[in-house]
C-alpha positions as CSV (number, residue, x, y, z in Angstrom):
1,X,115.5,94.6,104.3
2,X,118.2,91.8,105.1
3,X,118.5,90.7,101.5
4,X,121.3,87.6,101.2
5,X,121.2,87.0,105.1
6,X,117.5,86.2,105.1
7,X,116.4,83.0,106.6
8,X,113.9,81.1,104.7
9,X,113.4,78.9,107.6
10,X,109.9,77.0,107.7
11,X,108.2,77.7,111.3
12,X,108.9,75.0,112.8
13,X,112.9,75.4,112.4
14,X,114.7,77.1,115.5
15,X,116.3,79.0,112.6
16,X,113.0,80.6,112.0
17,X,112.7,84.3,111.8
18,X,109.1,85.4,111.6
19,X,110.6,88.7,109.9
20,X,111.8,87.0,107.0
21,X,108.6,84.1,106.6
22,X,106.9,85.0,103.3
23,X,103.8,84.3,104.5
24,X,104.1,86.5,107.4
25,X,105.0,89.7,105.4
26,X,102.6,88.8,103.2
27,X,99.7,89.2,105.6
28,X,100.8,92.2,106.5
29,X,102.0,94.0,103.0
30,X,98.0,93.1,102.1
31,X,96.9,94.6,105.4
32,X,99.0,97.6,105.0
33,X,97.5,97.8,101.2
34,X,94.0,97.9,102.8
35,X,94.8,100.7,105.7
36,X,95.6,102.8,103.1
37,X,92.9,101.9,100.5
38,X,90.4,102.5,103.3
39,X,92.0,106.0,104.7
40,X,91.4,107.2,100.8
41,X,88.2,106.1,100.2
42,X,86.8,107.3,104.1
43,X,87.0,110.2,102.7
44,X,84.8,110.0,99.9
45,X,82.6,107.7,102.1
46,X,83.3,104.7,100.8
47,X,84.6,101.2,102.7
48,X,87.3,99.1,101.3
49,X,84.3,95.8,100.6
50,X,82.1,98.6,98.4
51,X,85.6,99.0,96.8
52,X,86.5,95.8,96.3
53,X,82.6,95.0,94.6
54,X,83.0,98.0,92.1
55,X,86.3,97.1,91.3
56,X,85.0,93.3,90.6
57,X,81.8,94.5,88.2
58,X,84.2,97.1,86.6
59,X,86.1,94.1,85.6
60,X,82.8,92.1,84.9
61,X,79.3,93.1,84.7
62,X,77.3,91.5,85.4
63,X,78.7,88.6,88.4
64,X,76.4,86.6,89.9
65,X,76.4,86.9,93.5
66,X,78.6,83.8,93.9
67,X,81.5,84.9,91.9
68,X,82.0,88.3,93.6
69,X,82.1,86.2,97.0
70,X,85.0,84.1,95.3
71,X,87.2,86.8,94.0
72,X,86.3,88.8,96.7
73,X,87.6,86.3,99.4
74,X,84.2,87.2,101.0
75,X,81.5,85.2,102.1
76,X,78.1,85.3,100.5
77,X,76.2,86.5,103.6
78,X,78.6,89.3,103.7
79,X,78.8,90.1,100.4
80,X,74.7,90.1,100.0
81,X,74.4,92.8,102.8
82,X,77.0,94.5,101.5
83,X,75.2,94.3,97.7
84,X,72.0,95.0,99.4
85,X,73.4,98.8,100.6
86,X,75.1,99.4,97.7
87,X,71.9,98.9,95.9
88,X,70.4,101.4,98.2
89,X,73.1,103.8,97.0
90,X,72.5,103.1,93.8
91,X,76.2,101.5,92.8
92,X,74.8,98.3,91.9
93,X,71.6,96.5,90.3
94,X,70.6,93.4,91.2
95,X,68.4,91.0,89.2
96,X,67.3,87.4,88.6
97,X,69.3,85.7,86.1
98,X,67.0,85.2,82.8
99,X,68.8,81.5,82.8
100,X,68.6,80.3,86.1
101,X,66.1,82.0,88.4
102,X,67.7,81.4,91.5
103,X,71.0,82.8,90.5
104,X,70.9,86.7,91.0
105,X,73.4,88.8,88.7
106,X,74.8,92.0,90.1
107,X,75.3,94.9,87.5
108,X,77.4,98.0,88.4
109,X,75.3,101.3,87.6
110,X,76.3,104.6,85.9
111,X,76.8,106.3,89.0
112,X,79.1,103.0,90.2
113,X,81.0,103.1,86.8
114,X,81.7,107.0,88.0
115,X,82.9,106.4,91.4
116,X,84.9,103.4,90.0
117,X,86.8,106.0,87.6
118,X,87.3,108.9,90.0
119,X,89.0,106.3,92.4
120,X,91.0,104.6,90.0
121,X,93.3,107.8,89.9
122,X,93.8,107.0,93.7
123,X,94.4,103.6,93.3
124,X,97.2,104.2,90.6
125,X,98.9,106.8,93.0
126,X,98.9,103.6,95.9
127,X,100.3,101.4,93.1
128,X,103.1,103.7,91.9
129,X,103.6,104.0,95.7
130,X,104.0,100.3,96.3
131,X,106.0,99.5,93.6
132,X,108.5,102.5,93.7
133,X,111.9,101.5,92.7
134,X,111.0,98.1,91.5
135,X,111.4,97.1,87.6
136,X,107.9,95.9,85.8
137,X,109.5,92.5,85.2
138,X,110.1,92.2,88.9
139,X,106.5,93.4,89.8
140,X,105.3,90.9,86.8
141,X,107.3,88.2,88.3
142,X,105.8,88.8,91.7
143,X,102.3,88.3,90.5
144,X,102.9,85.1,88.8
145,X,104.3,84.3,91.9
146,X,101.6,85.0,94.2
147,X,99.3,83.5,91.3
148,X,100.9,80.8,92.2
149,X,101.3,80.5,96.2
150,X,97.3,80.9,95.2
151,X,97.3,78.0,93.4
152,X,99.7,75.8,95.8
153,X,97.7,76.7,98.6
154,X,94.4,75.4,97.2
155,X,96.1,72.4,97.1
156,X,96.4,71.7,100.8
157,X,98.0,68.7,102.2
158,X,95.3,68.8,104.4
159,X,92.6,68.6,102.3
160,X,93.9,65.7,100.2
């Protein structure tokens, strides 16, 4: 880490130092995140989307099909597949929705709500992991932070 001699150059600086770009390490924190996620739950024969889904419904069941392809970053004909095995596993239900008969909701099952518990001891050993050394209001102050590169990024000049 090169701390006060980091260059917060934009990419198009000749100062800039791909290194230190925030969006660059960012990329690859969230891909390092996932490699280890998905050597964990390989071997309990799992995949890093099934994850992701159970982790979503744990949070709220039942999601429509629509919102787990939003907070999933995942697009819908990947995320139905992926729904359409899990349901063949019996993680997830799917069903019409009794208020709109062309939305389908997605409920997580018993056996879903135990695989989401048995993991979640394995996730807290990644986070504990990830976050060694640094205080809570640091790690609280990074997620406002990224809630808010979110945010900014939604915004995009090119999209105005």
């Amino acid at each position: 880490m090169r701390g006060k001699n980091m260059s917060l150059e934009a990419p198009d600086s000749p100062r800039f130092v791909l290194d230190d770009y925030p969006l660059y390490n960012l990329n690859r924190t969230s891909a390092t995140y996932v490699n280890e996620m998905s050597k964990v739950l390989k071997s309990v024969g799992m995949d890093q989307p099934q994850w992701r889904i159970l982790m979503l419904l744990a949070d709220k069941s039942p999601s429509t099909v629509s919102e787990l392809s939003r907070r999933a970053v995942t697009k819908m004909s990947t995320i139905t597949r992926i729904l359409i095995r899990m349901e063949g596993e019996g993680l997830v239900r799917r069903a019409p929705s009794p208020v709109d008969s062309r939305v389908t909701e997605v409920f997580i099952t018993e056996k879903g709500d135990r695989i989401v518990e048995d993991l979640r001891a394995v996730a807290t050993r990644i986070f504990h992991k990830a976050f060694d050394g640094i205080p809570e209001q640091e790690i609280i102050r990074f997620v406002e932070i990224l809630k808010t590169v979110r945010e900014n990024l939604t915004r995009s000049p090119y999209l105005d």
